[in-house]
C-alpha positions in Angstrom: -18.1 -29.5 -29.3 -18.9 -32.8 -27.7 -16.4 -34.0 -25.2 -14.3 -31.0 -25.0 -12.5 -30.5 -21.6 -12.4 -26.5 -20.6 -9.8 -25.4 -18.6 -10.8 -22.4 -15.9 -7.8 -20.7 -14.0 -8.5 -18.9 -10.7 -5.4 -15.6 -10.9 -4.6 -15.2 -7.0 -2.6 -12.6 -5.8 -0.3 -13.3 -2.9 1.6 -10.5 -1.1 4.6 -11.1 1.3 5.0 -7.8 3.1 8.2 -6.6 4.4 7.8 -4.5 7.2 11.4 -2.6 8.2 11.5 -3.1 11.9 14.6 -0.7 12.2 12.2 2.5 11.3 9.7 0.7 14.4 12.0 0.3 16.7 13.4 4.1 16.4 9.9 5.4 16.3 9.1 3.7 19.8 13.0 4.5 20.9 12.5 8.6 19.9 8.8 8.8 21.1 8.4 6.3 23.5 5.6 3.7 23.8 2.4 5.6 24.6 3.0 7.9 21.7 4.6 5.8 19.5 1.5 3.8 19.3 -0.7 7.0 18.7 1.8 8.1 16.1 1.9 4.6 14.5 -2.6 4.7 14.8 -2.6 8.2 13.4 -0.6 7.5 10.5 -2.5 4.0 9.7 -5.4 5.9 10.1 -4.3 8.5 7.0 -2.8 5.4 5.1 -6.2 4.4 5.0 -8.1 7.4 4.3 -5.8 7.9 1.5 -6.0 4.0 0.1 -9.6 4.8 0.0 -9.8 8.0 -1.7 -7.8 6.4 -4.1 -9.6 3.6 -4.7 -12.6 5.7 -5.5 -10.7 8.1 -7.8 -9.4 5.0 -10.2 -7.4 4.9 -12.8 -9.8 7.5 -14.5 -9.4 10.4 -11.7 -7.5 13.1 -11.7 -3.8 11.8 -12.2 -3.0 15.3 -10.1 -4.7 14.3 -7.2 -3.5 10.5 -7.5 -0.1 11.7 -7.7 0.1 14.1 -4.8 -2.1 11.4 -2.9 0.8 8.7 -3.4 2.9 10.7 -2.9 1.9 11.2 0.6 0.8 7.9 0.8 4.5 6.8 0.4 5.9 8.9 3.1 3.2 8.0 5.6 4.2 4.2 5.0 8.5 5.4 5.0 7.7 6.3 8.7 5.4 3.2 9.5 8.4 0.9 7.8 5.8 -0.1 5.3 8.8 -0.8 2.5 6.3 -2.4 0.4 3.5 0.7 0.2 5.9 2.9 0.0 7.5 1.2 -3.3 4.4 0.6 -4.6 2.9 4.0 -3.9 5.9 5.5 -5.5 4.7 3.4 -8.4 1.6 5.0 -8.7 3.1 8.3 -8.8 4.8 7.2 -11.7 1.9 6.0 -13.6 -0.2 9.1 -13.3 3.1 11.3 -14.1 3.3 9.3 -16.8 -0.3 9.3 -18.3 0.0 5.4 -18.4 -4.0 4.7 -17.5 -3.3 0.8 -18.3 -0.4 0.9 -15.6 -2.3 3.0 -13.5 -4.8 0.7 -13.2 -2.7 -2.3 -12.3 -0.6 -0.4 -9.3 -3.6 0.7 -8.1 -4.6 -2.3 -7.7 -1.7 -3.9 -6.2 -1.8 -0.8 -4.1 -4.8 -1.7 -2.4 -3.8 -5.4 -1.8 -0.6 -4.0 -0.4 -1.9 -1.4 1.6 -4.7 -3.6 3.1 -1.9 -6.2 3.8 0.7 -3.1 5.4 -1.7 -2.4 7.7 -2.8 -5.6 9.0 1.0 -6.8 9.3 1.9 -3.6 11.2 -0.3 -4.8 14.1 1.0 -8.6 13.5 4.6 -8.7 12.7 5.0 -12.2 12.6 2.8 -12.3 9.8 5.3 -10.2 7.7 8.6 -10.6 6.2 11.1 -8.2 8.5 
């Protein structure tokens, strides 16, 4: 195949991550700043303890465990106004409720973008969509 011209695509994935301010602002409001802040570390801290046993479970883990796991997930990321992870988390759940192991795999996936991005926007907002 002389002179044939192979085209290679590069798939990226971009996330824009809303973060919902509102949830923030009452946190610090209700708490304070001091222990907002713990509060807000503490619960990043579980997000990612939890992104990470999920990761190693996979698609192929127990879909108990990666259900209850998003499940928390989700609810840590509702009080950190993480709209995105707690969407996508909710997602997971589904999947593994489901038995859907192709799906499962995917929002995993985007879980772990979306997580990794979460966090990181938490700590600079302006990097986020409010």
């Amino acid at each position: 195949m002389t002179g044939a011209v192979v085209a290679v695509y590069l798939l990226t994935h971009e996330e824009n991550i809303r973060l919902d301010q509102s949830q923030l602002v009452q946190l610090y409001r209700d708490c304070g700043e001091e222990r907002a802040e713990q509060a807000l570390a503490d619960a990043i801290e579980n997000i990612a303890v939890i992104l990470m046993r999920l990761e190693r479970l996979g698609p192929h883990g127990s879909l108990t465990e990666i259900a209850d796991l998003a499940t928390q997930l989700a609810s840590y990321a509702r009080c950190c106004g993480m709209v995105d992870l707690a969407r996508v988390s909710e997602h997971v759940k589904n999947a593994a409720a489901q038995i859907d192991l192709a799906a499962l795999g995917a929002t995993l996936a985007r879980l772990g973008r979306i997580g990794d991005h979460s966090m990181a926007a938490i700590w600079a907002p302006n990097d986020a969509t409010v």
